[in-house]
C-alpha positions as CSV (number, residue, x, y, z in Angstrom):
1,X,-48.7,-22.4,-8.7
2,X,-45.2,-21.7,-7.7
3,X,-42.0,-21.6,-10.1
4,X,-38.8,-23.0,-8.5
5,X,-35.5,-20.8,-9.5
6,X,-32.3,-22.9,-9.3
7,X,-28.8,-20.5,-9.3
8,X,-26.3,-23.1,-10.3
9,X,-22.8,-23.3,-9.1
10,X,-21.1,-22.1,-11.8
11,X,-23.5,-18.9,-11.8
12,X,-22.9,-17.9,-8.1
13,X,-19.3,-18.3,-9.0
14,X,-19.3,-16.0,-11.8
15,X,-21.5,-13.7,-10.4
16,X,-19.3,-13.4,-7.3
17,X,-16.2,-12.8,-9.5
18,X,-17.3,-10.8,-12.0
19,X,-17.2,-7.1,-9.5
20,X,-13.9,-8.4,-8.2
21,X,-12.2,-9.3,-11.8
22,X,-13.5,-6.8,-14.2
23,X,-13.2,-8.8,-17.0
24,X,-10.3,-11.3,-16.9
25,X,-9.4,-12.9,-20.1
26,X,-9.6,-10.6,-22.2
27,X,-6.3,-10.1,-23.0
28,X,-2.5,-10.2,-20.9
29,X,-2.8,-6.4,-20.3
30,X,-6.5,-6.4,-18.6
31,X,-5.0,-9.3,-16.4
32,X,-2.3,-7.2,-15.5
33,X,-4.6,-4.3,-14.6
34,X,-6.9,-6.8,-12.5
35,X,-6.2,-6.8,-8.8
36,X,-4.9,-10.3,-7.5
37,X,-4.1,-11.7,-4.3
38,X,-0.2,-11.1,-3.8
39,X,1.9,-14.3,-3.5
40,X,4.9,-14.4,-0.6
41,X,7.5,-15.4,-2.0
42,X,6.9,-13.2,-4.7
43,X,6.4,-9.9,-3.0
44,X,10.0,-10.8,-0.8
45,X,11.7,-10.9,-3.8
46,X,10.6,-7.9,-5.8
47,X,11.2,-5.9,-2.4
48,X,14.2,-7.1,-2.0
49,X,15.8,-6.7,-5.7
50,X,14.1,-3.2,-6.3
51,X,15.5,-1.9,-3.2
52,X,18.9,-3.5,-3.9
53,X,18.3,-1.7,-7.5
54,X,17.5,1.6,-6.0
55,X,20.7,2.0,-3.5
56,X,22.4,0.7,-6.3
57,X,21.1,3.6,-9.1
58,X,21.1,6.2,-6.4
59,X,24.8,5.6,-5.4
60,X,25.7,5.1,-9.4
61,X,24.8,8.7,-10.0
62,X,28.1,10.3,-10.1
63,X,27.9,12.9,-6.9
64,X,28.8,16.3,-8.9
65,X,30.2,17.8,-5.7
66,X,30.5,21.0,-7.3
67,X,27.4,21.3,-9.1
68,X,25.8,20.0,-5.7
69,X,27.1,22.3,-3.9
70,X,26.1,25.4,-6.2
71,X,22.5,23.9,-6.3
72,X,22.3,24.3,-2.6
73,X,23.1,28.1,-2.5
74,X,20.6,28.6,-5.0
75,X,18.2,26.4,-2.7
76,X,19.1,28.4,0.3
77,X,19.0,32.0,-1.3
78,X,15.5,31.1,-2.6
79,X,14.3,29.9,0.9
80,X,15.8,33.2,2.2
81,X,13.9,35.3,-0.6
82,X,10.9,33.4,0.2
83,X,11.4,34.1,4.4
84,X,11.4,30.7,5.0
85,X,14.9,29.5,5.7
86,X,14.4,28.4,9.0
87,X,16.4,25.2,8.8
88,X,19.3,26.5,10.4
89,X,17.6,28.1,13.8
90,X,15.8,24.4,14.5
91,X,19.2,22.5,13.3
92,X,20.8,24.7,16.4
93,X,17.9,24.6,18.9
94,X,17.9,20.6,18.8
95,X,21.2,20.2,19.3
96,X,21.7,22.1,22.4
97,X,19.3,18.8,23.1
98,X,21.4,16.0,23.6
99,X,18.9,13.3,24.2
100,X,16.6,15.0,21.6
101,X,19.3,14.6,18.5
102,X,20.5,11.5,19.3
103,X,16.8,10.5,19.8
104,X,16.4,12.1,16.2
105,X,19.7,10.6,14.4
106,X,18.5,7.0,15.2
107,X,14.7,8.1,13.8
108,X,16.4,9.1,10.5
109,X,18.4,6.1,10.2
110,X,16.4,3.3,11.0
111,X,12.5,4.4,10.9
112,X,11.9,4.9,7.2
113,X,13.3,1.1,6.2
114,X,11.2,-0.7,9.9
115,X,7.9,1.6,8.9
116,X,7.8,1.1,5.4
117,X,8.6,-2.6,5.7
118,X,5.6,-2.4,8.1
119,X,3.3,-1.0,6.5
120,X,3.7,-3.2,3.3
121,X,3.3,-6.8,5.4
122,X,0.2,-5.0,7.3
123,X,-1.4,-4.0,3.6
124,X,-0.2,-8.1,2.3
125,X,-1.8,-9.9,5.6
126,X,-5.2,-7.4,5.9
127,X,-5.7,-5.7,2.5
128,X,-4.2,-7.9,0.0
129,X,-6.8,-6.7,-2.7
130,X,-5.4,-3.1,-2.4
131,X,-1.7,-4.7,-1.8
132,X,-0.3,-4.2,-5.4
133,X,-1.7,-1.1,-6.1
134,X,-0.7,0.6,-3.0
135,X,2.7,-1.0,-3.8
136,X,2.9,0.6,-7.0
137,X,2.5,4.1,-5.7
138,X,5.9,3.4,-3.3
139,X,7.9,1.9,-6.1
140,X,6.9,4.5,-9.0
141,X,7.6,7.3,-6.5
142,X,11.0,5.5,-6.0
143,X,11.7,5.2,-9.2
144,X,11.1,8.5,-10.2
145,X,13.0,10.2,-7.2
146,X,16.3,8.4,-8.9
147,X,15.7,11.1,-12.0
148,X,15.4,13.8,-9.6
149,X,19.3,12.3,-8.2
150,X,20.9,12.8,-11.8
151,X,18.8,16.0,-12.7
152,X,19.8,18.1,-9.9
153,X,22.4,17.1,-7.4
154,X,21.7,18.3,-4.4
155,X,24.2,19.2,-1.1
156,X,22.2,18.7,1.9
157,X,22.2,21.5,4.5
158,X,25.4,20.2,6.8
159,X,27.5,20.0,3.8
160,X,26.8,23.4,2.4
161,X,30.3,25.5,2.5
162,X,29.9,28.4,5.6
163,X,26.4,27.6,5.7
164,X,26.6,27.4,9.3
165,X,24.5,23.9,10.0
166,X,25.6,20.9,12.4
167,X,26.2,17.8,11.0
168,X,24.8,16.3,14.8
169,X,25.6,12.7,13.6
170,X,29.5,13.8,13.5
171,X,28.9,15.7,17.0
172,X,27.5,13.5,18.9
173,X,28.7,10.6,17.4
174,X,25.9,8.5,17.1
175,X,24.8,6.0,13.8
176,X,22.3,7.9,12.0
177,X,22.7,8.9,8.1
178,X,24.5,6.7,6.0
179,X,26.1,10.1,4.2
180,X,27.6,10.9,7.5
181,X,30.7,9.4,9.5
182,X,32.5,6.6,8.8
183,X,29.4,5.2,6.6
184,X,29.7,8.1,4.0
185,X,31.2,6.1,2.3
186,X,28.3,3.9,1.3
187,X,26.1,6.1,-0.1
188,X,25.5,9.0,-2.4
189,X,26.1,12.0,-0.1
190,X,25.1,14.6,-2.5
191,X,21.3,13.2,-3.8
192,X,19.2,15.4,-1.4
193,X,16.6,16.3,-3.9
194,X,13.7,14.5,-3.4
195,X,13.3,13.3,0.3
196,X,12.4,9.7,0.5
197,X,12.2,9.9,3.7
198,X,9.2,12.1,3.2
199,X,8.1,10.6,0.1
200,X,7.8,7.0,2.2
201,X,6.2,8.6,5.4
202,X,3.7,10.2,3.4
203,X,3.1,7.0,1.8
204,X,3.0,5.3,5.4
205,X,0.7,8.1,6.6
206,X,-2.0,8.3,4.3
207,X,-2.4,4.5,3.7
208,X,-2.5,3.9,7.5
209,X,-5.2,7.0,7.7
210,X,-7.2,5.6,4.6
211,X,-7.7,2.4,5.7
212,X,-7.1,2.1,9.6
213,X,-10.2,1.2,11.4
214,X,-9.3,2.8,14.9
215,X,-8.7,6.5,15.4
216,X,-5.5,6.8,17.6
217,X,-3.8,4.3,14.3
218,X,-5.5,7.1,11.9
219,X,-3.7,10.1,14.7
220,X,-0.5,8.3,14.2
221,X,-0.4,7.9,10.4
222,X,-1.0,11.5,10.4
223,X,1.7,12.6,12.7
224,X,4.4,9.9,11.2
225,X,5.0,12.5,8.2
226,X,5.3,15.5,10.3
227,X,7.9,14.0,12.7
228,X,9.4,12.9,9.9
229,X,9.9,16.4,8.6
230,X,11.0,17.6,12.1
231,X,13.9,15.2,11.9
232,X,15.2,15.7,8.5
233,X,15.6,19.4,8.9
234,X,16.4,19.3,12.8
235,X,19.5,16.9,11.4
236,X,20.6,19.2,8.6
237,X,20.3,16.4,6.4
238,X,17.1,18.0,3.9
239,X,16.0,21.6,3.0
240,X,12.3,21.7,3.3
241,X,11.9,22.3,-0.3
242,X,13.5,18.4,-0.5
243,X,10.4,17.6,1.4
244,X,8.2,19.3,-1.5
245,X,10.3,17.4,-4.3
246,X,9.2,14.0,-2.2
247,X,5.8,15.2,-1.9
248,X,5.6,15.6,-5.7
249,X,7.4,12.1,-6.2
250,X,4.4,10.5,-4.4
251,X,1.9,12.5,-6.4
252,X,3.0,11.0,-9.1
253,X,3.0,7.1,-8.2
254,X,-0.8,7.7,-6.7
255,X,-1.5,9.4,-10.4
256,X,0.2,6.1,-12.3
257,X,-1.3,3.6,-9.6
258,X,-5.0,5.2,-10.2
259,X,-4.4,5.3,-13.9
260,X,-3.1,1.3,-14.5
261,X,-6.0,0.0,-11.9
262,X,-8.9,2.7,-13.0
263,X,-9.4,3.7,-9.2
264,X,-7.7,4.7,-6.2
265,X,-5.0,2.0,-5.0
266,X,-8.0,2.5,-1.6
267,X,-10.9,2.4,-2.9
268,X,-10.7,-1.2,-4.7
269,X,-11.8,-3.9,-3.1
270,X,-10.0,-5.4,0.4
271,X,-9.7,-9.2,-0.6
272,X,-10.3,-10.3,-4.5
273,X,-9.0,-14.1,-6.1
274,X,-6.1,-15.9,-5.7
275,X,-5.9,-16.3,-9.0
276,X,-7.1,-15.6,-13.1
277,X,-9.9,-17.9,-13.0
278,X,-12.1,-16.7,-10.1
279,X,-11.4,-19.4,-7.8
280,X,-9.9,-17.8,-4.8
281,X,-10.7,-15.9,-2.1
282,X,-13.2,-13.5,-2.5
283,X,-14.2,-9.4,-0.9
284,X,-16.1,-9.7,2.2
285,X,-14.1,-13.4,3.4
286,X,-11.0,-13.7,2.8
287,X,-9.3,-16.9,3.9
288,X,-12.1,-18.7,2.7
289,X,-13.1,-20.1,-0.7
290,X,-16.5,-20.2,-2.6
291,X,-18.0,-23.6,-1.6
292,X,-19.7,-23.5,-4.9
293,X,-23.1,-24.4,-3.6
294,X,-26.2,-24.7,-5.3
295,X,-29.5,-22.1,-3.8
296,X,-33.0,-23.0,-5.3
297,X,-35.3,-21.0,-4.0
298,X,-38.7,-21.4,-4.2
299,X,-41.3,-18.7,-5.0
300,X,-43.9,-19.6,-3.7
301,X,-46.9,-17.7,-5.6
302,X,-49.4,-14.9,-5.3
303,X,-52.9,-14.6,-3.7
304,X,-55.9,-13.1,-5.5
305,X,-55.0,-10.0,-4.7
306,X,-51.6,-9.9,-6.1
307,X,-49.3,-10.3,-2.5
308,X,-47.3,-12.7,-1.8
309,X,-48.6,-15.8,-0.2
310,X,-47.5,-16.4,3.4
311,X,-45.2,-19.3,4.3
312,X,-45.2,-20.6,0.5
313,X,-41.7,-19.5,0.1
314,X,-38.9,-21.8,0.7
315,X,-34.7,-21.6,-0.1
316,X,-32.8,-25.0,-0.1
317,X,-29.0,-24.8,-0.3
318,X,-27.3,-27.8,-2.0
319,X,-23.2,-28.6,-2.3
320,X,-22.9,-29.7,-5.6
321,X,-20.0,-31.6,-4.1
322,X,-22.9,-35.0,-2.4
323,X,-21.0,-35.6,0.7
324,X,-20.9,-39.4,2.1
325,X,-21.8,-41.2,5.4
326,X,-19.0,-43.3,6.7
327,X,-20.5,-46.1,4.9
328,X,-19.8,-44.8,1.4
329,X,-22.9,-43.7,0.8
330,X,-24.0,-40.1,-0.8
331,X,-26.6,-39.6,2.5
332,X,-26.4,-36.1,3.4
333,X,-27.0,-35.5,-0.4
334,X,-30.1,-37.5,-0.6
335,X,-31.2,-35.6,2.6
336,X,-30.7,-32.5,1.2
337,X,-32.9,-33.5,-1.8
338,X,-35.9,-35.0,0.5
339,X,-36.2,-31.5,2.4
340,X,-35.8,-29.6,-0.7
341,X,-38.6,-32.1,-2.0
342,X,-40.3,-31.4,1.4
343,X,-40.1,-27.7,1.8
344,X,-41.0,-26.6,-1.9
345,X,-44.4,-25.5,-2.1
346,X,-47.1,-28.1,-3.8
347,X,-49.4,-27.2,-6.4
């Protein structure tokens, strides 16, 4: 009377992989599109060398003081046309604030490397399905900011000629822009346009609010992007039209990211395989692998009347793998078999 159905390893397997994959092996390009587990050594290295490649492009860019320095004015009539060339009055009401600048200078100089580094190890260690994709946005909005150097060299506010704007790292001679003091030296002082200081908080922000699970972490992802704006115009190192250019930087990694993987770098699954093949760790566990075991389950039949019988129905779970007593033999195996043999319903 009843029909036993027996879901084999290899079809749990696939069936589990299949959502996660999306079809890989059909070709070097869908594998690429396919979400992965990240690897550690890997993901150091490719940090490492593309920030190494960005400080090196961004301070290759020849600085164009004079062009810079004209694009500025433009920058600053336009705010002033607009009624919203405020820089100035909050670069002068934070200064009179010693422990408020200095406070500030450090924030600029040191926040957007310790956050952004932060961020990335939290998304490798709790969302490494969503790791590469996320880490695309940040790198393509990178990438595309070193255009924006070359296109239109940009003074920031404290270098502007009779603008009238504190350079507060020189006045209260604290470390906290490399384009100021005696680190000037070391990088491009005349690349203002985009911020990356807003681009990479805003990154911060809204992956730390999209996938945070407690509210106050959600509160702080918000507000990390709006102190960061505070700081880069309280220290006369951005316009807030530089904050704009970052903002549209960052629209355009999340555009590329959601175009390579077909969704939003949030929305794919947390945890997917370690590698190609399936066999890895899979959404809803990660840290464990499949154990590849074997469910029959029983049906066991109808009544007269078309319901289910009561207490005919039986599921039996099996490794595939027979484990042995300490004797050498496959026991547990055969003891799975008996109560499968036990349980199933009898004709």
């Amino acid at each position: 009377m009843g029909e036993a159905t027996a879901t084999t390893p290899e079809g749990r397997h696939q069936a589990a992989a299949h959502p996660v994959e999306g079809g890989t092996g059909r070709g070097l390009l869908r594998r690429l599109r396919t979400p992965r587990r990240p690897r550690l050594w890997f993901e150091i290295l490719l940090v490492a060398v593309s920030y190494w490649t960005y400080s090196l492009v961004r301070n290759a860019v020849p600085e164009q003081k004079s062009e810079a320095l004209r694009n500025a004015d433009r920058l600053w009539d336009l705010e002033r046309q607009l009624n919203l060339a405020f820089e100035e009055s909050v670069n002068h009401a934070v200064n009179s604030v010693t422990w408020l600048v200095v406070g500030m200078n450090y924030y600029y100089a040191t926040l957007h490397f310790v956050v952004t580094l932060g961020v990335l190890v939290w998304l490798y260690r709790s969302h490494p399905g969503r790791y590469a994709a996320t880490r695309l946005v940040l790198f393509s909005t990178t990438a595309v900011a070193l255009a924006g150097y070359y296109l239109f060299p940009l003074a920031p506010p404290r270098l502007m000629n009779g603008g009238g704007f504190i350079d507060t790292v020189v006045v209260h001679e604290t470390w906290g822009s490399m384009a100021s003091g005696d680190l000037k030296n070391m990088s491009n002082q005349y690349a203002a346009m985009p911020s990356m200081h807003i681009g990479w908080s805003m990154w911060c922000g809204l992956t730390v609010f999209a996938l945070a699970t407690v509210p106050w972490a959600k509160v702080l992802g918000l507000l990390y992007p709006a102190g960061t704006l505070v700081v880069i115009v309280a220290t006369a190192n951005h316009f807030w039209l530089d904050a704009v250019g970052g903002l549209l930087c960052l629209a355009f990694g999340y555009a590329l990211a959601t175009l390579w993987y077909g969704s939003r770098p949030y929305a794919l699954p947390r945890a997917v395989p370690d590698d190609g093949d399936g066999a890895g760790r899979f959404r809803g566990s990660p840290g464990r692998r499949g154990t590849g075991a074997a469910v029959v389950e029983a049906d066991g039949g109808k009544d007269a009347d078309g319901s289910r019988g009561t207490g005919g129905g039986s599921t039996v779970v099996v490794s595939p793998r027979t484990p042995k007593d300490p004797g050498g033999s496959p026991a547990a195996g055969a003891s799975a078999r008996t109560r499968a043999e036990e349980t199933a319903p009898r004709p």
